[in-house]
DRENVODREN-872250 format. One record per residue: residue number from 1; x, y, z of N, C-alpha, C in turn. Coordinates in steps of 0.05 Angstrom, whole numbers. Layout:
! residues N
<site num="NUM" n_east="X" n_north="Y" n_up="Z" ca_east="X" ca_north="Y" ca_up="Z" c_east="X" c_north="Y" c_up="Z"/>
...
END
This chain:
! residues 93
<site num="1" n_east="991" n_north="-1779" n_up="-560" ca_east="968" ca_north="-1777" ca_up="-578" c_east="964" c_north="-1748" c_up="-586"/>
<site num="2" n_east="957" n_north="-1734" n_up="-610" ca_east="956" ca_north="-1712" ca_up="-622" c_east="925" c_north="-1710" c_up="-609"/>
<site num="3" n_east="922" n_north="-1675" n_up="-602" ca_east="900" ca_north="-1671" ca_up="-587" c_east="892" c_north="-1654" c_up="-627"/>
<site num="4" n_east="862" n_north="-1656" n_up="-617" ca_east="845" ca_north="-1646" ca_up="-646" c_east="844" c_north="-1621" c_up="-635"/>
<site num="5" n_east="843" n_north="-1609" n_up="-663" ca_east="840" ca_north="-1582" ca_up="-664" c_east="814" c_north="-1569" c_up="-642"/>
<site num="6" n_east="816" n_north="-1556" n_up="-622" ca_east="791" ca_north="-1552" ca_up="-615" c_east="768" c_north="-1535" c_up="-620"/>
<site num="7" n_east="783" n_north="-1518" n_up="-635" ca_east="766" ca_north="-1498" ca_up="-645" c_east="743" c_north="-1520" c_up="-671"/>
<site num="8" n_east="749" n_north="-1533" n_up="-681" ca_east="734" ca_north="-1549" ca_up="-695" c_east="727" c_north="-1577" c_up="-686"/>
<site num="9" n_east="727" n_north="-1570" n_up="-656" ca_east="718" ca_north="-1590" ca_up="-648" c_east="693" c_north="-1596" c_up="-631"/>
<site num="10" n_east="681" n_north="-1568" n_up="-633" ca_east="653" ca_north="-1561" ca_up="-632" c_east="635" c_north="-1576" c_up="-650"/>
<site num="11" n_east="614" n_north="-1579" n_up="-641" ca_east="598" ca_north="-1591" ca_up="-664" c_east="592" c_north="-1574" c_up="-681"/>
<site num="12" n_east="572" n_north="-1550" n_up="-665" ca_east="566" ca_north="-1533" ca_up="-694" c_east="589" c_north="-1521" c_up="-709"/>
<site num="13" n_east="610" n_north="-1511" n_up="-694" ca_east="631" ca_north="-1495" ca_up="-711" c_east="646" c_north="-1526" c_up="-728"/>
<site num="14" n_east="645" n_north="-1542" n_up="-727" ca_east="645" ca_north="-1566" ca_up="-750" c_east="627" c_north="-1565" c_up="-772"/>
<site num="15" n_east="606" n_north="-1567" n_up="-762" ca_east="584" ca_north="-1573" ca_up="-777" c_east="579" c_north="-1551" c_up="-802"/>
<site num="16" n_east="593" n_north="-1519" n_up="-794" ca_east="599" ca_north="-1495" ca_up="-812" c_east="617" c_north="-1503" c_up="-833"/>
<site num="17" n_east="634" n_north="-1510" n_up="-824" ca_east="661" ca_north="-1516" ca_up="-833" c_east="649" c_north="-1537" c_up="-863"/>
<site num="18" n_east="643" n_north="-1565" n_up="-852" ca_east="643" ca_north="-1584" ca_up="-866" c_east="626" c_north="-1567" c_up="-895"/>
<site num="19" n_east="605" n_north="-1548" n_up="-884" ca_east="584" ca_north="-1543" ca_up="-907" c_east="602" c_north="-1518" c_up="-926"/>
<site num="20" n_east="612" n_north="-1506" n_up="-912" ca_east="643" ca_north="-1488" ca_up="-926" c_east="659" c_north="-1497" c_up="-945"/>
<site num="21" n_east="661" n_north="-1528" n_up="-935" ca_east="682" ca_north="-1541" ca_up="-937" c_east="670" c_north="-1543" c_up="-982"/>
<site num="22" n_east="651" n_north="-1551" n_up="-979" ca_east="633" ca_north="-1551" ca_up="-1006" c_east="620" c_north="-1531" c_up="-1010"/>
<site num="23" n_east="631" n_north="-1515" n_up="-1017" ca_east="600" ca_north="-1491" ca_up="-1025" c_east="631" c_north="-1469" c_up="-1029"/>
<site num="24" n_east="628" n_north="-1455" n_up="-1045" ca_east="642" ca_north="-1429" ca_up="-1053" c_east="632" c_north="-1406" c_up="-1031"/>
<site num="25" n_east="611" n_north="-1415" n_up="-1011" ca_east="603" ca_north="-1390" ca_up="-999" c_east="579" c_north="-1400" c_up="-995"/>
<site num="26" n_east="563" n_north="-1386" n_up="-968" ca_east="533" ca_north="-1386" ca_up="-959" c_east="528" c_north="-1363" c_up="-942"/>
<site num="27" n_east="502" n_north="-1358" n_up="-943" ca_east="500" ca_north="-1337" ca_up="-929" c_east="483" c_north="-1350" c_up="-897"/>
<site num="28" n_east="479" n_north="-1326" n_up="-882" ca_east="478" ca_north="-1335" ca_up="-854" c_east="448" c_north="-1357" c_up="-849"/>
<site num="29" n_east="425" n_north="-1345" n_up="-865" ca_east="404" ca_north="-1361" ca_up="-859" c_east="403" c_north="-1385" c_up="-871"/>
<site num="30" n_east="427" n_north="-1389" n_up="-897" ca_east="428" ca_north="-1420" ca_up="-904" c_east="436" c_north="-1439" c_up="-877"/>
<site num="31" n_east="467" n_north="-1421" n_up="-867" ca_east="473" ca_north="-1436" ca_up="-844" c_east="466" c_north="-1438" c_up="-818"/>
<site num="32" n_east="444" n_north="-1431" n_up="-819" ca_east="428" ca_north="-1433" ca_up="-794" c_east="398" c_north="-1448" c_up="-805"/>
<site num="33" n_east="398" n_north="-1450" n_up="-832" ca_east="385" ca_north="-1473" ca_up="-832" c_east="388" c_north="-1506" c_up="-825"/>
<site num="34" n_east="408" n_north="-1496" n_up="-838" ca_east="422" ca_north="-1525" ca_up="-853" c_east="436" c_north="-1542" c_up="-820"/>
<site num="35" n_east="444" n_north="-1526" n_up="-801" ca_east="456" ca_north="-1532" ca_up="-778" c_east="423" c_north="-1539" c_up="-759"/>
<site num="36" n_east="412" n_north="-1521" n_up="-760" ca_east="386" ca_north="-1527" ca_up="-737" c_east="400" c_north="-1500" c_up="-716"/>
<site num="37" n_east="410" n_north="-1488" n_up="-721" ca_east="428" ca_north="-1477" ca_up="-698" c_east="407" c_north="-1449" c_up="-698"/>
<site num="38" n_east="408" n_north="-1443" n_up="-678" ca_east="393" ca_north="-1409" ca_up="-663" c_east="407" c_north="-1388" c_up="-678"/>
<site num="39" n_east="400" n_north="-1360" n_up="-694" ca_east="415" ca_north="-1349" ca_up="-697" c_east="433" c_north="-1340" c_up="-682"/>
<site num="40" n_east="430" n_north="-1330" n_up="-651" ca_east="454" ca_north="-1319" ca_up="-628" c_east="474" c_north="-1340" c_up="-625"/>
<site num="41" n_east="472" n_north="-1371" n_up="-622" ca_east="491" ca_north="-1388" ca_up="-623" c_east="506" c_north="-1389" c_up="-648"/>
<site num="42" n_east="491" n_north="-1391" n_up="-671" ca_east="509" ca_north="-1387" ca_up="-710" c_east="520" c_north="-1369" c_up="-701"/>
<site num="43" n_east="512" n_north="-1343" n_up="-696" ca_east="525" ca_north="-1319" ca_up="-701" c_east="551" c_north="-1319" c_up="-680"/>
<site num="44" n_east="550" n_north="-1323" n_up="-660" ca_east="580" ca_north="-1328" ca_up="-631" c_east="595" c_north="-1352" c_up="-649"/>
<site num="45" n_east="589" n_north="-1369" n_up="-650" ca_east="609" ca_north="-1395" ca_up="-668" c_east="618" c_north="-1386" c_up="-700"/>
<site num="46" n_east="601" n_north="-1361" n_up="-711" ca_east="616" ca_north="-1357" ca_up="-737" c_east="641" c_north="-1337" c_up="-731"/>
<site num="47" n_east="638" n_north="-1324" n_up="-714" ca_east="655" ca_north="-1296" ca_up="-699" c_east="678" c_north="-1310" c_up="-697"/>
<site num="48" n_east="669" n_north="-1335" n_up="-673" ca_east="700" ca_north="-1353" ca_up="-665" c_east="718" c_north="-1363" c_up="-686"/>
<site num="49" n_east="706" n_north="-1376" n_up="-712" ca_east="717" ca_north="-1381" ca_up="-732" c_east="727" c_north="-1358" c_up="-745"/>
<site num="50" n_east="715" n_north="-1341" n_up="-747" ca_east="728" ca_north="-1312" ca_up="-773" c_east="748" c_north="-1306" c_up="-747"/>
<site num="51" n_east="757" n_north="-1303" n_up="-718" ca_east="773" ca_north="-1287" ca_up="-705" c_east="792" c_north="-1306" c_up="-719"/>
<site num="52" n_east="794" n_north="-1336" n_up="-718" ca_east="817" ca_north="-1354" ca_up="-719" c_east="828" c_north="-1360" c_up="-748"/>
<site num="53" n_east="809" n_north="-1333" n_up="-759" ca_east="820" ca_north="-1345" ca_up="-785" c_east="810" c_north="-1365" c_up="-807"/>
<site num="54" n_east="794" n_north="-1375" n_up="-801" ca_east="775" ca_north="-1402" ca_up="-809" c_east="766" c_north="-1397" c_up="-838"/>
<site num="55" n_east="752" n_north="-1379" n_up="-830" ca_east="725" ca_north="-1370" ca_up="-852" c_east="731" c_north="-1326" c_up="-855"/>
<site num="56" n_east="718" n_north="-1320" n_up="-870" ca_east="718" ca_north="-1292" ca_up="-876" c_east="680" c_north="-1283" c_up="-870"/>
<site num="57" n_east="677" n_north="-1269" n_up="-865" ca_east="653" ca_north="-1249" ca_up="-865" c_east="649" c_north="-1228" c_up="-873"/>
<site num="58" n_east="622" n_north="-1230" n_up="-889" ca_east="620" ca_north="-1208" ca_up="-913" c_east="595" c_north="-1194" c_up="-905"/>
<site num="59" n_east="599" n_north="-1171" n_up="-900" ca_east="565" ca_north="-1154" ca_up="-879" c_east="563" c_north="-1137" c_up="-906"/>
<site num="60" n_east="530" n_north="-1141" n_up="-906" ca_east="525" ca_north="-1135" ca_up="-931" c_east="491" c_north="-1121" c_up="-933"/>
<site num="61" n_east="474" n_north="-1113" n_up="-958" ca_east="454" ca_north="-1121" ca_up="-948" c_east="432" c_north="-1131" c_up="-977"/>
<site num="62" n_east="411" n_north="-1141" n_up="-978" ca_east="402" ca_north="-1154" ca_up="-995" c_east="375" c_north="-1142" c_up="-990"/>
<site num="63" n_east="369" n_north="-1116" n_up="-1019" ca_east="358" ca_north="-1101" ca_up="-1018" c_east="354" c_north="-1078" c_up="-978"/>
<site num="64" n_east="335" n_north="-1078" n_up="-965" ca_east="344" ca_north="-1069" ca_up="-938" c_east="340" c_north="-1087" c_up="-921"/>
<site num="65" n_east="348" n_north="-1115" n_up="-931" ca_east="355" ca_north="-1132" ca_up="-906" c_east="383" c_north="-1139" c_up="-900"/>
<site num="66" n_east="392" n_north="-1145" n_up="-880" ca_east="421" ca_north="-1154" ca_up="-867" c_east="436" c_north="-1182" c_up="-883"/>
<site num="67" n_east="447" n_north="-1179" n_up="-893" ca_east="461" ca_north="-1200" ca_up="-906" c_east="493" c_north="-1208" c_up="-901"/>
<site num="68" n_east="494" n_north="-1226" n_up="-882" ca_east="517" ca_north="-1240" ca_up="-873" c_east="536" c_north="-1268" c_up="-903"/>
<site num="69" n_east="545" n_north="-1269" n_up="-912" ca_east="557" ca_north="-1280" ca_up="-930" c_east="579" c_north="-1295" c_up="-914"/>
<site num="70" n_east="590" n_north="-1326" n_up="-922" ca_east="607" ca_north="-1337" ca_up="-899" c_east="628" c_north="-1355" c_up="-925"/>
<site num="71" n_east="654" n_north="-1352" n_up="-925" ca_east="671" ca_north="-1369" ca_up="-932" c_east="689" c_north="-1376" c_up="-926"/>
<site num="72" n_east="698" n_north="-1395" n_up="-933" ca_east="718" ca_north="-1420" ca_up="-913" c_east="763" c_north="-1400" c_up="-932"/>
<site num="73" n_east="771" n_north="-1397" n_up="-915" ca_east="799" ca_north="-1385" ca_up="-926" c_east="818" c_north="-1414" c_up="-926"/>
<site num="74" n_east="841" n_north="-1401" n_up="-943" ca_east="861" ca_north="-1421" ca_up="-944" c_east="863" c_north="-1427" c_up="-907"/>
<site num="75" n_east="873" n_north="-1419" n_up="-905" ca_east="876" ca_north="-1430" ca_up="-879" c_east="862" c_north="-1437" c_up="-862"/>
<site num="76" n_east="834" n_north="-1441" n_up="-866" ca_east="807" ca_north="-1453" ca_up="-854" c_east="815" c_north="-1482" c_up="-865"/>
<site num="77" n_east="810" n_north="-1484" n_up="-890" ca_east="813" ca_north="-1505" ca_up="-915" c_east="838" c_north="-1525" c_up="-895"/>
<site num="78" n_east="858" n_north="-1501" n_up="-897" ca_east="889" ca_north="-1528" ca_up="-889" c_east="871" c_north="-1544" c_up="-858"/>
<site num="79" n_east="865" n_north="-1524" n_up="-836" ca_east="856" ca_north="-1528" ca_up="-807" c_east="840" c_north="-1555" c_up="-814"/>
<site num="80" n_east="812" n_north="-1554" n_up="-826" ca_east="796" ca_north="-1570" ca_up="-834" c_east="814" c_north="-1589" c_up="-839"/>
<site num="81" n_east="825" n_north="-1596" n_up="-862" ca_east="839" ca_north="-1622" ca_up="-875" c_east="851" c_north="-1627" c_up="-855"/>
<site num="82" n_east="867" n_north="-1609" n_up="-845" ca_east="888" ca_north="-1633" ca_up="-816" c_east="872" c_north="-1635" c_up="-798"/>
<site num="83" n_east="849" n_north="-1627" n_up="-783" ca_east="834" ca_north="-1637" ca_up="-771" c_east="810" c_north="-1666" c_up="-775"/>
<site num="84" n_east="811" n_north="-1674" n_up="-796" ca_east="800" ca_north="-1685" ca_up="-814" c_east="832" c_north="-1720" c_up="-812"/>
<site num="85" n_east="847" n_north="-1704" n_up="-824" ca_east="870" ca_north="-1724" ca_up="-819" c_east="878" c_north="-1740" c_up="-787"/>
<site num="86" n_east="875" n_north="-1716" n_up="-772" ca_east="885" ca_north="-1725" ca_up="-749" c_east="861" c_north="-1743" c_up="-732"/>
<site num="87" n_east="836" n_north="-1738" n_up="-740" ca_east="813" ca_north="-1750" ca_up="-731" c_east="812" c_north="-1782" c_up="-748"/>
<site num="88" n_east="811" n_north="-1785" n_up="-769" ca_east="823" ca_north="-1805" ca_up="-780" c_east="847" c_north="-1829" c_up="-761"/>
<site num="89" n_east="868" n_north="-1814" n_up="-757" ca_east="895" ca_north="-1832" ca_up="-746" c_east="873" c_north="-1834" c_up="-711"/>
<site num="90" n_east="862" n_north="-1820" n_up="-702" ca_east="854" ca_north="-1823" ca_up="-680" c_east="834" c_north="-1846" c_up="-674"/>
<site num="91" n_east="826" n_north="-1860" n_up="-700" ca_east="809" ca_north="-1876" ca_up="-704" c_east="812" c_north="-1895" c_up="-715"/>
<site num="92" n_east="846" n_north="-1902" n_up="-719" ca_east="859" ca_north="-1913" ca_up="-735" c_east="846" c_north="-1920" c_up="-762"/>
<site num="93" n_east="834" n_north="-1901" n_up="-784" ca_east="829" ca_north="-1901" ca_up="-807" c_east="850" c_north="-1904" c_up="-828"/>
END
């Protein structure tokens, strides 16, 4: 049996992903809306994703506040889809 990706097999670091997955880009307080997630937990689970490659991070600031910007890379995109595939056959879809 093919083991799932585990890095996306977190809920929240899924739950980033999926909203990545549609959106050209979000910045950090959308996705810490949109998840329910703590900022210290968003912020450790976006890190894990940008070290692996997932997503990119854009430190920025919006007027003098902190502005985190988050987008999903080709190779986030491929991870996602075959994780997405392989979860499928695991469920015989």
């Amino acid at each position: 049996m093919k083991e799932l990706d585990p890095l996306l097999h977190s809920q929240l670091r899924l739950a980033v992903m999926s909203i990545l997955m549609n959106v050209e880009e979000a910045d950090f307080v959308y996705l810490r809306e949109k998840t329910g997630s703590t900022a210290g937990n968003l912020s450790v689970q976006l890190d894990k994703l940008s070290s692996a490659g997932y997503i990119a991070l854009e430190k920025g600031f919006a007027g003098k506040k902190p502005r985190t910007t988050c987008r999903v890379t080709d190779y986030g995109r491929t991870a996602f889809e075959r994780y997405v595939q392989d979860l499928r056959q695991l469920l015989n879809l």
